[in-house]
N, C-alpha and C positions, 0 to 999 in steps of 0.2 A: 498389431503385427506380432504376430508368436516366434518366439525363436524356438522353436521346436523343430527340430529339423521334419520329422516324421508328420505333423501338420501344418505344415507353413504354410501360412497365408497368401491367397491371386496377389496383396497389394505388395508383399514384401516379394515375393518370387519377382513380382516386374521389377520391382526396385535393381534386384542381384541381375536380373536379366539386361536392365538397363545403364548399369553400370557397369556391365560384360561386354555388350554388343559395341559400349564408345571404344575396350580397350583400355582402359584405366588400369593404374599400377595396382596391384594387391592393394597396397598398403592405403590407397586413395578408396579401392573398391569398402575396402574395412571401415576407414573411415566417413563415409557415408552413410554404412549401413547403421556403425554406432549411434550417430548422428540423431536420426531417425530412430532409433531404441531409447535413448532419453527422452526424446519429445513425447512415446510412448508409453514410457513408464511416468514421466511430469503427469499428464492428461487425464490417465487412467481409462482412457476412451482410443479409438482408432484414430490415429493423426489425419485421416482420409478427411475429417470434418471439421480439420481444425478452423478456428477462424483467425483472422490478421491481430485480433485487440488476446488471446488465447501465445499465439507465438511471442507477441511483446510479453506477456507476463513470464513465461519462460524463459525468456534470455535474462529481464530481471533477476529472475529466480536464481539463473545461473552465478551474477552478479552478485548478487547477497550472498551465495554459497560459497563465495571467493576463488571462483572456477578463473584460471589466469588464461590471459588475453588470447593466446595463442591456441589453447582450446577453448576459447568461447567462438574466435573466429574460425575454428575446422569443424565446430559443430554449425555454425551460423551457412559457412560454406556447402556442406550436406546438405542441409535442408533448402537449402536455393535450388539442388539438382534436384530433388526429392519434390518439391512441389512448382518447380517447373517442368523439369520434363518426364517425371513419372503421373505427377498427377495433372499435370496443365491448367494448375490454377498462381500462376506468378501473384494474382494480385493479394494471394494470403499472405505473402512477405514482405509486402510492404514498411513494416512496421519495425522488421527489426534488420540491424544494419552490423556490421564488424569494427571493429574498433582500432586504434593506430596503437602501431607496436613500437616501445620505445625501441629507438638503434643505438645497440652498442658497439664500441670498437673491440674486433676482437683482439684474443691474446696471443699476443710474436712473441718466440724466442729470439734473443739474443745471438748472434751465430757464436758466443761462448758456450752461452746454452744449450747450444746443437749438438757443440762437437762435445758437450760432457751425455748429452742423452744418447747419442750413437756410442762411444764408449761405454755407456752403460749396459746398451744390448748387447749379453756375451752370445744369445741365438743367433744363426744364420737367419733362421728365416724371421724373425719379427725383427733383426736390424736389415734385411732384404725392404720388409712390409714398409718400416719407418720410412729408410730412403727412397722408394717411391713416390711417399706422402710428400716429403720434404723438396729430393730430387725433382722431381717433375709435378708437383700442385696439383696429385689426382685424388679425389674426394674416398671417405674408407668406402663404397660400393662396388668403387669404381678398381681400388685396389682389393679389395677379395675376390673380384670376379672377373680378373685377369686369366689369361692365359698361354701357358709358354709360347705358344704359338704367337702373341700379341707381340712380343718383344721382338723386336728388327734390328737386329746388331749390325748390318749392312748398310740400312739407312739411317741408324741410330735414334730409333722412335719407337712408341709404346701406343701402338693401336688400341683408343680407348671404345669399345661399343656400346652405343645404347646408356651415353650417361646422362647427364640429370637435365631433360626436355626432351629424353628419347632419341640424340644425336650422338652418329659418330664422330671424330676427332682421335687428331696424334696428338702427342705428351713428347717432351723431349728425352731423350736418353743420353745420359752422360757418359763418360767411362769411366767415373769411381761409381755410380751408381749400376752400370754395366756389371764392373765386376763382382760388387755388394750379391749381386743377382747370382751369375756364374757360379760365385761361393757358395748361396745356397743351395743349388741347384746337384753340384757336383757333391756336397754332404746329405741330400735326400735321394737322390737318383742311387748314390753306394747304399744307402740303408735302407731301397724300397719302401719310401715313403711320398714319392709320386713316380706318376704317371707319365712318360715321354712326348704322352701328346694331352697332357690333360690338364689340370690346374696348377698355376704358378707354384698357389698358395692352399693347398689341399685340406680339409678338416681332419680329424682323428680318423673317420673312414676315408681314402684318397677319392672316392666317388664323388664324394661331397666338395666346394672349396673350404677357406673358412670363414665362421662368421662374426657380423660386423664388432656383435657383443666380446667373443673372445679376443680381437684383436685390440678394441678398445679398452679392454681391461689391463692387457700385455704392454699399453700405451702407459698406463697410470702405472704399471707399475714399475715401468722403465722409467719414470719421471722421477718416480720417488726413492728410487735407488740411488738417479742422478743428482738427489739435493736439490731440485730443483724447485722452488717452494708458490711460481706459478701452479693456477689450476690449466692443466695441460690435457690436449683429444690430440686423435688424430688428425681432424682440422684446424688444429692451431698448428701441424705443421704444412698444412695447406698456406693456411695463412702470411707463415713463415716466409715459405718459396716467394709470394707474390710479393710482401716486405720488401725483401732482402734483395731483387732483381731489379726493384723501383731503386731502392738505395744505390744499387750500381749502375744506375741509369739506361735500364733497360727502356724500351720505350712503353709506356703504358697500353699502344693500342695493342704491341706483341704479346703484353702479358695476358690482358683480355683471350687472344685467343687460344694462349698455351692453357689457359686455365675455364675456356670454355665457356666464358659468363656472354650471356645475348645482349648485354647492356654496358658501355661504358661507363657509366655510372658505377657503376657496381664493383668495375675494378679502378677506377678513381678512389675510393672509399680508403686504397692500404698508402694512399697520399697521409692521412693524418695518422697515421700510426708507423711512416717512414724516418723514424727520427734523426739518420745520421743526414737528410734531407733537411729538416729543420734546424739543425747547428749548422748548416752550412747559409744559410740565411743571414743577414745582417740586419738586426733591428735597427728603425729611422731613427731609434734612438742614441743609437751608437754611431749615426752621422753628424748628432749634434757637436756645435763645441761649445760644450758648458762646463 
């Protein structure tokens, strides 16, 4: 499979063709096609004739190369789609399987922590960006590609579209996070730096919003302004939110769906990183009388 754009190959053309027609995200579409460009660059032959005991040696190979879990499984995942439904021979994959991904707990702010890292954003708009993340538990996608129009100050919600499973969903809307908002909006609307109907969060051109990388970077380095000597994203202030609302005993199934997860499971998880939950516990120890 050539990556040549100007000779590309029947096998790779179906490949893009069939990972266009399911609708897959860019980013899913790319990682497939990679997927399949290693397996053809390992080979040195067309992957069209791999065989099953050919793909084991490869993922091997990947393994000795110290290729980490998480892309051994999006390469492993590629090639599942790649030779089941472009080439319809499943049984070549027999052989090689994905691997479990250690789970870690992520990392929560403090709500001291919070309130030194919003003081530390002297911007309007990357302390607007932050308290969104924080405020309301929307993911950084979800908050770059907001827009004004999304925010409902009437019903005090934040139309999320099109987030992570392709669903829409409201976000809650506070009113210190409200006005976090208003503030930027009223300092870029004066200096024509958006657009009345356009992007919350606008890039250097206001055509554009902005993206994930610039705001993740404006994250670190509001962190580290803040003394804050966690490693800190913008999803550790996702994380945050969900924490911090368990610790005030919010109900877990509400937080699930303020934050969108298909799985309770998954918002159970900010249970063992709820700490002021944990000190309210009483160990059996401390019923003893000894």
């Amino acid at each position: 499979m050539t990556r040549n754009n100007e000779t590309i190959s029947p096998l790779r053309k179906r490949l893009i063709e069939d990972v266009q027609m399911r609708k897959l995200s860019p980013a899913t579409q790319a990682s497939y096609i990679r997927a399949v460009t290693k397996l053809t660059d390992y080979l040195k032959h067309s992957p069209e004739t791999a065989t099953a005991e050919e793909l084991r040696d490869f993922q091997l190979h990947m393994v000795n190369q110290g290729v980490s879990r998480g892309t051994l499984n999006a390469t492993i995942t590629g090639l599942r789609f790649f030779f089941q439904t472009t080439l319809e021979r499943p049984e070549a994959i027999i052989k090689i399987t994905t691997v479990p991904l250690p789970r870690k707990l992520p990392v929560v702010l403090s709500r001291e922590e919070a309130a030194r890292l919003f003081e530390a954003a002297d911007s309007p708009k990357y302390k607007a960006a932050l308290s969104i993340a924080y405020g309301a538990g929307l993911r950084i996608s979800e908050v770059t590609a907001l827009k004004i129009s999304d925010i409902d100050s009437k019903r005090m919600t934040i139309r999320v579209e099109q987030g992570k499973g392709r669903k829409d969903r409201y976000a809650m809307l506070s009113p210190v996070l409200l006005k976090h908002l208003r503030d930027w909006w009223k300092f870029a609307y004066k200096q024509g730096r958006i657009y009345k109907n356009g992007w919350l969060f606008p890039g250097m051109n206001p055509v554009n919003h902005i993206t994930a990388r610039q705001l993740s970077r404006a994250c670190l380095s509001i962190a580290s302004d803040a003394n804050i000597e966690k490693h800190i994203t913008m999803h550790s202030l996702r994380h945050s939110f969900a924490t911090h609302l368990l610790e005030a005993k919010v109900d877990v199934r509400v937080i699930q769906v303020l934050l969108g997860h298909k799985k309770l499971e998954t918002t159970a998880l900010y249970a063992q990183v709820a700490t002021d939950l944990l000190q309210e516990v009483i160990s059996p120890l401390d019923t003893l009388n000894t």
